[in-house]
N, C-alpha and C positions, 0 to 999 in steps of 0.2 A: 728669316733664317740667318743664324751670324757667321754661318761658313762663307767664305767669299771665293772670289775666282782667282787663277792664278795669274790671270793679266785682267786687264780694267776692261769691261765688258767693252763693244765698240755698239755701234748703229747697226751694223749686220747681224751681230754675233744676236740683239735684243731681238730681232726680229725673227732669226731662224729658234728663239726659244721660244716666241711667243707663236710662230705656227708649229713646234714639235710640239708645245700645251693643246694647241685647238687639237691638234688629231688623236692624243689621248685618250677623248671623247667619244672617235670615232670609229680610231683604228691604231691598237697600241705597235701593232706591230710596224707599219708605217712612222708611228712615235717613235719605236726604239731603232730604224735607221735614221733617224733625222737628230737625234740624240749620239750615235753614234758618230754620225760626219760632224757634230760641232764639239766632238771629243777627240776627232782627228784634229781639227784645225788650233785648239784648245786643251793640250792635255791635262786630266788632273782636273777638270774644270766642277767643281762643286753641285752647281744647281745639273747641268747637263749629264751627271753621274745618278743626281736624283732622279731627275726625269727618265733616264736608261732604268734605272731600278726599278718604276712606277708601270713603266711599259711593259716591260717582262713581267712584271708579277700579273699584271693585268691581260696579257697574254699567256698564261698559266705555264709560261718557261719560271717558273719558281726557282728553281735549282741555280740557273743562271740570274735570278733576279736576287739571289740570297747571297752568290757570290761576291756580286755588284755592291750590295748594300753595306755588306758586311765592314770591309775596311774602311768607309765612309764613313759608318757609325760609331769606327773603333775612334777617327782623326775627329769625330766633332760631337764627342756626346752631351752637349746642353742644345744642341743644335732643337727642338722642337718636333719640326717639320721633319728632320734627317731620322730619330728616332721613333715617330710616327709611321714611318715607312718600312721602316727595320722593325716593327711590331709586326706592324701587317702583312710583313711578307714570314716571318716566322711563326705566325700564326698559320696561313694559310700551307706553311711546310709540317705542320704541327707540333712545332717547339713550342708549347703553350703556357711556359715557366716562363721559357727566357723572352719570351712575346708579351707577357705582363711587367715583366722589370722594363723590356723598353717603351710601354708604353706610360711607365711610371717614373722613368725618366724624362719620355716630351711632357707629363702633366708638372713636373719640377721648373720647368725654362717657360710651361703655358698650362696653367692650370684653366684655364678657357675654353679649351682645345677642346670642343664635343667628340669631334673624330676619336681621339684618344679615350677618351672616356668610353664612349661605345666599344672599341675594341679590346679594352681592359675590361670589362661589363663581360662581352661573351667569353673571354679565354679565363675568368675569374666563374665563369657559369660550369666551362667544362671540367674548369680542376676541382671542382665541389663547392668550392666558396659561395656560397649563395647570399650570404651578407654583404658578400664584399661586392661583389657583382650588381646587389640592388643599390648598392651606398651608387658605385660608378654607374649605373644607369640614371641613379636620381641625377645627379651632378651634371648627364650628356643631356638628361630633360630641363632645367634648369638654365645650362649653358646657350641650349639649342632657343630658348625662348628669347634669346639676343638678337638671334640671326635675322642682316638684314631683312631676307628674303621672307622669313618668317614675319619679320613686322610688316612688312608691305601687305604680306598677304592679312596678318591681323586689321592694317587700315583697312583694305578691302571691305572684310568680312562689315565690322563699324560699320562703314557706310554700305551696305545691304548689296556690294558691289559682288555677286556670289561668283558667278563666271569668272570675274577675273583671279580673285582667292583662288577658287580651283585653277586655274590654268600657272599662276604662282609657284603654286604646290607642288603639282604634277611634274611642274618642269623641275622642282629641287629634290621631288623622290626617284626621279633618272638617274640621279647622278648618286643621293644616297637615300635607298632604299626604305633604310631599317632608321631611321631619325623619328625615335617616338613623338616630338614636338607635331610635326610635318602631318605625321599617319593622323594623329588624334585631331591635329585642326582639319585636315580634309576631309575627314570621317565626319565634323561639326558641319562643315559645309554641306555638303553630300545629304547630311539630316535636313537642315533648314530646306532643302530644296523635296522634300520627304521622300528620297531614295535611299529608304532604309535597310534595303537589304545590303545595296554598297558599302552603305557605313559601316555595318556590320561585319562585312570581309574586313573591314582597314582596320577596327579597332581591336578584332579577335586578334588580328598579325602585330598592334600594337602589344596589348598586353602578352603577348606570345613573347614577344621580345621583351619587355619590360615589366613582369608580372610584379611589380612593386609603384607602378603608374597607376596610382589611386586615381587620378584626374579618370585617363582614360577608362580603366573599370568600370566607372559611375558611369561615362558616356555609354558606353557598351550595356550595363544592366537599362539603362533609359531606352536606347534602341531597342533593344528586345522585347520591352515589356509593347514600346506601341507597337509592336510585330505582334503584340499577343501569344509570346514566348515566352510565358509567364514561368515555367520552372526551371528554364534555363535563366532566365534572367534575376529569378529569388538566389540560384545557386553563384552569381556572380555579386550581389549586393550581399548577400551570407558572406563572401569572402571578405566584404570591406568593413563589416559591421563587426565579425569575430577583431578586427585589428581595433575598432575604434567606433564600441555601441553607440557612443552618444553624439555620434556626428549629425546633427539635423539634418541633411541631404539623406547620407545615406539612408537615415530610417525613416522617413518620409515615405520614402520610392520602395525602401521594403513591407512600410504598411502599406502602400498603394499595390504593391505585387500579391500581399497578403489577400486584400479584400476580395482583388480581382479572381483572387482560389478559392473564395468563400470564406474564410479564416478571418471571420470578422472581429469574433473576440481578441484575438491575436493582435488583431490590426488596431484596434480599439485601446489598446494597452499600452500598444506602443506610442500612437499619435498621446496618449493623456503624459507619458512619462517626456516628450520631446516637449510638450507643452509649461511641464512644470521647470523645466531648463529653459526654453527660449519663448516666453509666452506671449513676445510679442511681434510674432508672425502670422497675420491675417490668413494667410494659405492655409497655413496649419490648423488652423480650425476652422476654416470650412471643411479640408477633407475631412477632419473632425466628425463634423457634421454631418457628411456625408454616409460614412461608416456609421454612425448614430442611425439615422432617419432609414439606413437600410435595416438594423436590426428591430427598428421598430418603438427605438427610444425617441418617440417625438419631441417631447417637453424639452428633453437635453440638449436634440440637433438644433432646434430655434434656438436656444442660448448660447451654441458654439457659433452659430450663424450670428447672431446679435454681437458676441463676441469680436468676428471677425471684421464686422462694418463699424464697431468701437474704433477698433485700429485703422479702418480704411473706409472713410465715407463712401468712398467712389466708386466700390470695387463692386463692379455689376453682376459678376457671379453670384456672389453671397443673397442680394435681395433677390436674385434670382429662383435663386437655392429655396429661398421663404418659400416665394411665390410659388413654387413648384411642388409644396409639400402640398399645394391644395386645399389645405385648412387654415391657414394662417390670416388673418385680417389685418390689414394695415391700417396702422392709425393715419387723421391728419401730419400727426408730424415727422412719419415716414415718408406720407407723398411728398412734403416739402423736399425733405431729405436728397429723396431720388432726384426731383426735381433741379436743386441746390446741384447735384453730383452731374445731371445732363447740361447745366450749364456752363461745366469747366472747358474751357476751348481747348487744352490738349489730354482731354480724356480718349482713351484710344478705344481703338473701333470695339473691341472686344466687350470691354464694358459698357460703350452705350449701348450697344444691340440688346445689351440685358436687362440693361434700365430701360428700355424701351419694353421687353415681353413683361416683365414685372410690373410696370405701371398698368401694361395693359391688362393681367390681370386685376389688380388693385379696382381698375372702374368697373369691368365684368363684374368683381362682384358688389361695386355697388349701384348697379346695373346703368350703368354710362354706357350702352349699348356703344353707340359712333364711335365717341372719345377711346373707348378699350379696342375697336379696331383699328383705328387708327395709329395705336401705338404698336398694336403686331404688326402691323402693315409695315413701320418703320423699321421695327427690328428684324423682321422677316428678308424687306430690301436689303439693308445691309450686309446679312448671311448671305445672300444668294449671289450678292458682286465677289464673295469672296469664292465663292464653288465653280468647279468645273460641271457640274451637271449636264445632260445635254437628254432632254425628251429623246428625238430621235433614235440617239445610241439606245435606251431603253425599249423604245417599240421594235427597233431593229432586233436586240437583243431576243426578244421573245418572240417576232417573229423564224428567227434561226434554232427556237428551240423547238416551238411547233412544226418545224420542216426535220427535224431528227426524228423525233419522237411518234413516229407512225405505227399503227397497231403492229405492222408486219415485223418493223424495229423492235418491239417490248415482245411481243412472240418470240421474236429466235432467239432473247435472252431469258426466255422464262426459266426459274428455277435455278439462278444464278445468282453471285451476290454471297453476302456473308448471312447465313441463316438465323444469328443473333437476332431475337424482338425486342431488345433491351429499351430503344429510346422511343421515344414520342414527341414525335416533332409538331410545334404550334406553329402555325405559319399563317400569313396574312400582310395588313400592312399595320404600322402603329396605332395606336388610338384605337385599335378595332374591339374591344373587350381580351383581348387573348392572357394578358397578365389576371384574368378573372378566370380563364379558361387554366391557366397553368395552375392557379389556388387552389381552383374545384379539384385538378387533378391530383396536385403535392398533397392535396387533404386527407389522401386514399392510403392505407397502411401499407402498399405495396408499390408506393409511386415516389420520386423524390423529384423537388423540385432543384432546377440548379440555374440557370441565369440562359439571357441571349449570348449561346456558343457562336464564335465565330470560325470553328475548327472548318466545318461546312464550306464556307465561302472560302477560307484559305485552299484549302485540299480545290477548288473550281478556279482560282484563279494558276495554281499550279497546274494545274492539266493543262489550263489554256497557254502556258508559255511565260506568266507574270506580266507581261508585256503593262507599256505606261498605260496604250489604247486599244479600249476593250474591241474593238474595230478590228484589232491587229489579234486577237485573241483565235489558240484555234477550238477554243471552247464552245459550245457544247459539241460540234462535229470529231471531234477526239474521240469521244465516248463510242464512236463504231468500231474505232480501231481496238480498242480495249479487252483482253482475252477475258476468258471465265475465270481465270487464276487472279489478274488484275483486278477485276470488280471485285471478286472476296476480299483479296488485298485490301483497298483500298474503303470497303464496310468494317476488316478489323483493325484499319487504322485509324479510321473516323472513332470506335471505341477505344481504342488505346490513347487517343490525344485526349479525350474526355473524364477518362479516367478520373483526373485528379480534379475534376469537381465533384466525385461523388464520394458524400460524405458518410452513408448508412450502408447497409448490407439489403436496400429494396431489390427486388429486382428488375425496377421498370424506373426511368429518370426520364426528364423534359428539355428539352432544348426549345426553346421559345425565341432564336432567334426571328421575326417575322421575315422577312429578306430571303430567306429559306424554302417561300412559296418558290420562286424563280429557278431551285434546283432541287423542285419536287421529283422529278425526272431522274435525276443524278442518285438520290434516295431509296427511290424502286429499285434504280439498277444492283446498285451495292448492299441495299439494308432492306432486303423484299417483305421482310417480315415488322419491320417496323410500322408503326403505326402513324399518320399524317393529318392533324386536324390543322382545316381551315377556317379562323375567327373572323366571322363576317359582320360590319356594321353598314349602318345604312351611308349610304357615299357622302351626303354631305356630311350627316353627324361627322362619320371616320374623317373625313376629309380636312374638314375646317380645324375638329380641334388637331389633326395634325400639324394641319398652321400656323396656330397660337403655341405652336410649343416647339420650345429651342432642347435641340438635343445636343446630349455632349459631344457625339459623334456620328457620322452616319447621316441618312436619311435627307441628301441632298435635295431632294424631289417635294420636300415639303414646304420651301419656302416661299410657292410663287403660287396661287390659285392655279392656274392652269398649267404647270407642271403635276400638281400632285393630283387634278383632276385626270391627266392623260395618263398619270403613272397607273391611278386607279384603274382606271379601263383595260391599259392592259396585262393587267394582274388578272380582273375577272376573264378576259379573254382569252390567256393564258391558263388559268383555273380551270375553265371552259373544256377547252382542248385535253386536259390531264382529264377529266370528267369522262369524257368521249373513249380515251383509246384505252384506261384503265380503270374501265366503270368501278366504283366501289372500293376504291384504293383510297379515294381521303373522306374525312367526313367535314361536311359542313357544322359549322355552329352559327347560327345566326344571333347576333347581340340581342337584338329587341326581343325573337322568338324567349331565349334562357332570361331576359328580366320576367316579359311578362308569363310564363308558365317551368319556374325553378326547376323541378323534379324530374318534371318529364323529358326534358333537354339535357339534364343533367343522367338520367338514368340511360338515355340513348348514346350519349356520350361516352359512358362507360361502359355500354356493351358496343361499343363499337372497338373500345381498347383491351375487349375480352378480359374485364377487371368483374368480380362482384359488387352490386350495392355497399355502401357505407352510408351511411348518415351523415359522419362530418362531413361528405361531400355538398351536404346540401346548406352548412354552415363553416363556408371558405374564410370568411371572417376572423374565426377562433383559432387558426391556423397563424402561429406564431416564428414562422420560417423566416429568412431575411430575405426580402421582396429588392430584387436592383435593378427595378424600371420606375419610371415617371410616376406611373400609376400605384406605386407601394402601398401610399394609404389610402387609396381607395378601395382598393380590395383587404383593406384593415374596417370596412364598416359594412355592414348586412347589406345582402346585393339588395342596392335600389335601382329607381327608374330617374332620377333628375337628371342624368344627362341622355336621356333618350333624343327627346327635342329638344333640347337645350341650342339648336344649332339657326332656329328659328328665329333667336334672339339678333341674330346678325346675317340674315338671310335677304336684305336688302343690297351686301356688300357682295354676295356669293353669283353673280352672273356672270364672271369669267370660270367660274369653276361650272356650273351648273352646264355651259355651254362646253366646255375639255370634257366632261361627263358623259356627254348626247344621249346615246339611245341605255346606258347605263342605267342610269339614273331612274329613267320609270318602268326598266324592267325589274329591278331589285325587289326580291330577293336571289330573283333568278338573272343567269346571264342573255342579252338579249339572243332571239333567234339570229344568226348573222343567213 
């Protein structure tokens, strides 16, 4: 500040300004007598008239703090800080003219000044200016990315140091709130630690403030989307793409929002036109590839994939991506490849685990029985140090469901629930045939198919409280408390979140999330008339190849023999129980029964979903839908039987699983007598 004192400060005089500053902080009113007594001792004193001005305003004596300000701003207007002040307090009186001239005065003596810039941002928002207002917001985001505090906390972030970033943060949005730099880095933090619904409060109040904060927008459409908040989150990348189509971020994440609505073509169009601008992004065409290989354009997805490992030897998704379509054979000179790419010493964890499931593909199929387990074995370990998984919590969990769910429990709610038969839920675990089950059904003129919804599990983790640990969850014992009004609620909200994947006018659609078994219960209550098939395979076949395969998300429980043997178990024992208190409420389908006897499985299937016969159902194959599970192409070729036993081929590896199985295992296809 260039206003100075009207005598030469002393030793005392420093000290009682440096404790009226700390209580500012704490207690302005306490500030503004301690401000006061060193304006007795001091009249006229510059800094000690600011500090009185700063207190009162902060003290919401405004009147008195405008008074204060007033002559000071008259005696010193290049002063910075003095005009600063005299903004802020005639902003907060509502003089919002003459609160932007003084804040455009401090930007003239400190065009650095973020403070200024943010408070000429909101008083330029309320006079209409909404140009001028985004220009001084960009300028406060821009400035603020100087600030010490701000780069400490960016070292932090660097070095993976996340608590202390947040704790940084936190302590510089005490003091100023509304600092879009601060919101959007915390909100980044907050993500990496994947408390995304946090971030999501920080970055809505970012962009609330700073609706011209492209950075933070994208953060926020990115949060949303792994929320699975897919139309909120199109409507905020919509905003940033209407400013600037051809930004590669933004239309990435808008094809990835696309796909994930089914809007493949769409999404298809967009990744080919980003391509022909920036074509040498390895990402880019694998999601490429991905949207490809879903609509069923095989020959193109391996070339956008081949593509993508042109640009990036190393990049373990992509041969993963191959490996994954099922059909694909690898030459000798892609084993090298892989090979070459496992050798790099700071290849990160994410790619080797992939170049691990891929190779192990590669010898399965040319039948290196050991050698091909041995390489899921590796990339399987890898996944599982990275998850929180915990058996336990899972047989716990299902134990607490079977203690709700008593006949006497689904009695006094009978007839309750939202009376819609609209969906048809597939349920099971992975690998169990159900993506064959959902074909047969999408086949039917009156059935649509539409992808593993996670609408289900979110609406269950919200009853339960969100909570980090499902321990802590008061889920499913919630569900007693729940009126008759609630449960309809709650079956026409489960259809209105789904909505928008459906594409036709059927009037029956699928939800194949499998994970969906475990709130079979949840189902009945809300959607009584809904229909609930469970895809059964034989425990090891289902088991193992759930093993061998890396999922993009999800499905914790698959990477350890004996986790995914126990998970199985209590799936069926769970199953079991739903069996017992709601005879007749799901239907089995058992894998091996529908290979070896088509029609018959197939026609009980569909009177079980009170559909008529069709014929295409017994040719799922010719059914040209966009399939967006593992298994796409496979139910792209006339139902066979080679992967019945196919699991026999590495049944020397399988005695920790055989053993997490127990009495499972050689009751199947039935659950044992307990």
């Amino acid at each position: 500040m260039s206003a100075t004192t009207t005598s030469a400060p002393t030793g005392g005089l420093a000290t009682a300004m440096a404790h009226a500053q700390r209580l500012l902080e704490v207690d302005p009113r306490l500030a503004a007598e301690q401000a006061r007594a060193i304006l007795e001792a001091v009249p006229r004193h510059a800094g000690a008239t600011l500090l009185l001005a700063t207190a009162l305003r902060l003290a919401e004596e405004v009147d008195a703090a405008l008074r204060t300000i007033d002559p000071l701003a008259r005696a010193f207007p290049a002063a910075p800080e003095i005009q600063l002040e005299h903004g802020l307090t005639l902003a907060a009186r509502g003089h919002d003219r003459a609160a932007a001239a003084a804040f455009k005065r401090s930007l003239a003596a400190d065009a650095q000044n973020t403070e200024a810039w943010r408070g000429l941002a909101e008083v330029l928002r309320r006079l209409g200016d909404d140009e001028g207002a985004e220009a001084a917001r960009d300028r406060q985001i821009k400035g603020g990315v100087r600030d010490p505090l701000l780069m400490n906390a960016a070292a932090a972030m660097i070095d993976e140091k996340l608590a202390e970033a947040e704790t940084i943060l936190r302590g510089l949005l005490a003091t100023r709130p509304d600092e879009p730099a601060a919101l959007r880095m915390l909100a980044e933090t907050l993500s990496r630690q994947g408390r995304y619904p946090d971030a999501e409060v920080l970055l809505a109040r970012c962009v609330e403030i700073a609706p011209g904060f492209a950075g933070a927008r994208h953060n926020l459409a990115t949060v949303l989307y792994r929320q699975n908040k897919n139309a909120e989150a199109l409507a905020e990348i919509e905003t940033l793409t209407a400013k600037d189509e051809r930004h590669p971020g933004y239309a990435n994440l808008r094809a990835a929002i696309l796909a994930r609505l089914g809007e493949y073509q769409k999404a298809i169009a967009i990744y080919e036109r980003v391509l022909v601008d920036y074509p040498n992004q390895p990402k880019g065409w694998m999601s490429y590839g991905h949207a490809l290989k879903t609509v069923g354009r095989q020959a193109d997805s391996v070339a956008a994939y081949r593509q993508a490992l042109a640009l990036l030897p190393t990049m373990g998704e992509a041969w993963w991506s191959l490996a994954n379509l099922k059909t694909v054979k690898f030459t000798d000179a892609d084993l090298e490849a892989m090979a070459a790419a496992l050798a790099s010493e700071d290849l990160p964890e994410d790619d080797r685990l992939h170049l691990h499931y891929a190779l192990g593909k590669a010898f399965e199929d040319a039948g290196r029985w050991d050698e091909a387990f041995a390489r899921y074995a590796e990339g399987a370990a890898i996944r599982r140090k990275q998850l929180a998984y915990d058996p336990e919590e899972n047989a716990a969990d299902a134990a607490r469901t079977k203690a709700v769910f008593t006949p006497a429990f689904v009695a006094a709610r009978a007839g309750q629930g939202c009376p819609a038969p609209d969906p048809i839920f597939v349920v099971g675990l992975p690998r169990s045939g159900s993506t064959l089950v959902e074909q047969i059904l999408a086949s039917h003129s009156m059935v649509e198919g539409t992808m593993e919804l996670p609408d289900l599990i979110v609406m269950a983790r919200r009853l339960g409280g969100k909570t980090a640990n499902r321990a802590d969850s008061i889920y499913p014992e919630v569900l007693a408390d729940l009126s008759p009004e609630a449960l309809k609620a709650l079956g026409e909200e489960f259809l209105e979140r789904t909505r928008v994947q459906r594409k036709t006018d059927r009037p029956f659609f699928i939800d194949k999330m499998p994970n969906n078994f475990a709130h079979a219960g949840l189902i009945h209550l809300i959607l009584p008339n809904a229909k609930i098939i469970d895809a059964r395979r034989h425990p090891l076949g289902c088991c193992f190849s759930g093993f061998k395969q890396h999922f993009a998300r999800g499905q914790g429980f698959t990477y350890d023999l004996t986790d995914i043997g126990r998970y199985y178990a209590d799936y069926v024992e769970l199953m079991a129980h739903f069996d017992a208190v709601l005879p007749g409420r799901v239907h089995r389908v058992i894998y091996e029964a529908l290979i070896e006897d088509p029609e018959r499985e197939i026609r009980a299937l569909l009177d079980h979903c009170g559909l008529p016969f069709e014929a295409a159902c017994l040719s799922p194959h010719e059914n040209d839908r966009a399939v967006r599970t593992a298994s796409s192409e496979q139910v792209r070729r006339p139902i066979f039987k080679d992967a019945v036993e196919h699991w026999q081929k590495f049944e020397s590896h399988l005695d920790p699983l055989k053993q997490a199985l127990g009495p499972v295992l050689d009751a199947y296809p039935n659950a044992p007598v307990i």
